[in-house]
C-alpha positions in Angstrom: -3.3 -54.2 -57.8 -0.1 -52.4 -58.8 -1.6 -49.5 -60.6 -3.4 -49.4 -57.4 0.0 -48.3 -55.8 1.2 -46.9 -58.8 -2.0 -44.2 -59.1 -1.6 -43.7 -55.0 1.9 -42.9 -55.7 1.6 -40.3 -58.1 -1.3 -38.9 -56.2 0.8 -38.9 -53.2 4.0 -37.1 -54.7 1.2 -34.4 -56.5 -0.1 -33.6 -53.4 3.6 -33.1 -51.5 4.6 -30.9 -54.6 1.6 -28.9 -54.3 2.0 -28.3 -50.9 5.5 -27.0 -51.3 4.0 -24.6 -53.8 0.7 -23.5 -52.3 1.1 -19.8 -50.9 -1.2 -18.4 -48.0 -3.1 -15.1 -48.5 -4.2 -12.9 -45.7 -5.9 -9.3 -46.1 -3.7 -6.8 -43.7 -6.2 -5.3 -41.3 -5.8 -1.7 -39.7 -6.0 -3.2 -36.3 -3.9 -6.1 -35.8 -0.3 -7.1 -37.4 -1.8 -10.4 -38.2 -5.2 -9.9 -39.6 -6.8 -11.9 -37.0 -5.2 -15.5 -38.5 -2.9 -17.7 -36.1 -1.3 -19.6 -39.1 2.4 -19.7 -38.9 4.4 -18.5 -41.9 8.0 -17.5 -43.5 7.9 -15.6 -46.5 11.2 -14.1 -48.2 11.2 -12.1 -51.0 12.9 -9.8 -53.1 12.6 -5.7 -52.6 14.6 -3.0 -53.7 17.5 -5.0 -54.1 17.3 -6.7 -50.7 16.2 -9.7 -48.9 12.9 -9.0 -47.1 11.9 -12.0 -44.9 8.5 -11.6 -43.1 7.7 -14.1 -40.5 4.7 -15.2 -38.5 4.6 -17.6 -35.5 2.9 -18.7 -32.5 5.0 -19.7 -29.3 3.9 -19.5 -25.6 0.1 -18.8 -26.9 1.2 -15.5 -28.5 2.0 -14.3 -31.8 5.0 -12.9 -33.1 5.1 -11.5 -36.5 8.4 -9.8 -37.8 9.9 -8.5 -40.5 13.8 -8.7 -41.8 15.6 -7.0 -43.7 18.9 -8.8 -45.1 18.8 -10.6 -42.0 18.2 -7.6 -39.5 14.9 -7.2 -37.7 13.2 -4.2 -39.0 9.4 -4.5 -37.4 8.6 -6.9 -34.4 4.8 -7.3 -33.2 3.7 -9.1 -30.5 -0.3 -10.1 -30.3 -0.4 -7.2 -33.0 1.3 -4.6 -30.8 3.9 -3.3 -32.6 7.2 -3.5 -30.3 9.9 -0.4 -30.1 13.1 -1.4 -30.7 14.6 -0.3 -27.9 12.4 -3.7 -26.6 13.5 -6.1 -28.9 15.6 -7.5 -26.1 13.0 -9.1 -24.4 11.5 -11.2 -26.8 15.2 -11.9 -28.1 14.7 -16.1 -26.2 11.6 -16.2 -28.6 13.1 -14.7 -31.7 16.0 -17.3 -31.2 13.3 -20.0 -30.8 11.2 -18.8 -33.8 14.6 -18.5 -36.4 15.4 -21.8 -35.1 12.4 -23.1 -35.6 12.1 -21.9 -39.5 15.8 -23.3 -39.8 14.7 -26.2 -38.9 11.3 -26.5 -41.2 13.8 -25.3 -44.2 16.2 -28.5 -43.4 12.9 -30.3 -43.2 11.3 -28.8 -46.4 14.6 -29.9 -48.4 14.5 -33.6 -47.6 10.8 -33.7 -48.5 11.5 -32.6 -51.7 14.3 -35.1 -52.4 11.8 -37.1 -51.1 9.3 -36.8 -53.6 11.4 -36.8 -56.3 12.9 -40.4 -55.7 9.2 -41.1 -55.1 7.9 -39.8 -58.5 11.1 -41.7 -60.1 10.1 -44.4 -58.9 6.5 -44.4 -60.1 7.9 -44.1 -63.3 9.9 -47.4 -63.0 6.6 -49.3 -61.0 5.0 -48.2 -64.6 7.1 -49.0 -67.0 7.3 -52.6 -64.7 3.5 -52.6 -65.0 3.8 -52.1 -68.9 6.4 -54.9 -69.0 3.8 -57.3 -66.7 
């Protein structure tokens, strides 16, 4: 019975850590600034020596895609318009909700970890227990 829980244990703590490490592909279409995919998404990475963060979410039924640069919007699209910046001030309520939201998923993201590392710890002591029964 406990290798039963030992085997859903690691099982469990495999799946978490591959989740944390799966990334999402999507093919950029002409058309739309989110290639016809409502998945929501934050995605920072390096680029010419800055922090580029691109970000996808849905709020209010639409989608917002936007891209930062060192913490500045650069590109904002809404339903796959792509907004002037002299507009940005009108979606600033959803752009507020959106970082928020992504600061929260982060906070969220770091306790899952921690999580799943005192889980996997302790499937290591459930089997050396097992070994010692």
């Amino acid at each position: 019975m406990k290798t039963h829980y030992i085997k859903c244990s690691l099982w469990l703590v495999a799946a978490l850590l591959s989740t944390l490490a799966a990334k999402a592909q999507t093919s950029v279409s002409g058309k739309t600034a989110y290639a016809g995919t409502y998945n929501s998404y934050d995605r920072i990475h390096g680029e010419n020596g800055k922090q580029v963060e691109t970000i996808q979410a849905n709020l209010d039924d639409k989608v917002y895609k936007m891209e930062l640069v060192n913490d500045k919007i650069t590109e904002l699209y809404v339903d796959g318009v792509k907004i002037p910046a002299a507009d940005w001030d009108k979606y600033s309520d959803a752009i507020a909700a959106i970082r928020e939201q992504i600061r929260k998923n982060r906070i969220q993201a770091l306790r899952n970890q921690e999580q799943a590392k005192k889980n996997q710890e302790q499937a290591v002591r459930n089997q050396q227990q097992d070994q010692k029964n």
